[in-house]
C-alpha positions in Angstrom: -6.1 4.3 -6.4 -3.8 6.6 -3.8 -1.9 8.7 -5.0 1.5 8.1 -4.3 3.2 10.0 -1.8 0.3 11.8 -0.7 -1.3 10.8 3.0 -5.1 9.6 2.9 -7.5 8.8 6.2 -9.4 5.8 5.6 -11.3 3.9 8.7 -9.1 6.0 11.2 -5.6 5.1 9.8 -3.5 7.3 7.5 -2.4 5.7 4.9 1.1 7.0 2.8 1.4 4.6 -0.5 4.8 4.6 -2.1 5.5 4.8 -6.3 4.4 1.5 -8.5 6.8 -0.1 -9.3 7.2 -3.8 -11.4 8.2 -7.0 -9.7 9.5 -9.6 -10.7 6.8 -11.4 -10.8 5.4 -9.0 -13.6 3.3 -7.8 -11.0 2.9 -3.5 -10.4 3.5 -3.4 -6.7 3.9 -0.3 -4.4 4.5 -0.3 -0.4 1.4 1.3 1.3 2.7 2.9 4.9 -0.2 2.8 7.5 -0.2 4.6 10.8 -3.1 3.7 13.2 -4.8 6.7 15.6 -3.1 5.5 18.1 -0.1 6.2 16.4 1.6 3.0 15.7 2.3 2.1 12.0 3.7 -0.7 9.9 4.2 -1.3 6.1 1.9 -3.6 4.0 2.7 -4.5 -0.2 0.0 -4.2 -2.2 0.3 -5.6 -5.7 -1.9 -5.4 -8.7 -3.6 -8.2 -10.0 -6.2 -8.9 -12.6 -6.3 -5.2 -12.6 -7.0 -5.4 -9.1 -5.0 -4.5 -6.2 -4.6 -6.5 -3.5 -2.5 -7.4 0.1 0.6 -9.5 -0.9 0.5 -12.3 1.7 3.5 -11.1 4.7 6.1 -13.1 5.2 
């Protein structure tokens, strides 16, 4: 699991993941901040299911 606000490099992109929080769905989700090599970055929601964490679909 990363640790929350703590940058990590995986396959050339740093990835910054926000606290755990619950959703409404019951879920534990957190945001997960990912900045490419080239320097561009975007924010994906990863939520834990089945005691697995996964993408949440983007809408």
């Amino acid at each position: 699991m990363l640790p929350a606000g703590q940058a990590v490099m995986r396959d050339g992109k740093t990835l910054l993941a926000g606290p755990i929080y619950h959703a409404a769905s019951g879920k534990q989700c957190r945001t997960i901040m990912i900045t490419t090599e080239q320097g561009a970055s975007y924010c994906r929601l990863a939520c834990r299911k089945d005691a697995q964490w996964t993408w949440a679909r983007s809408f």
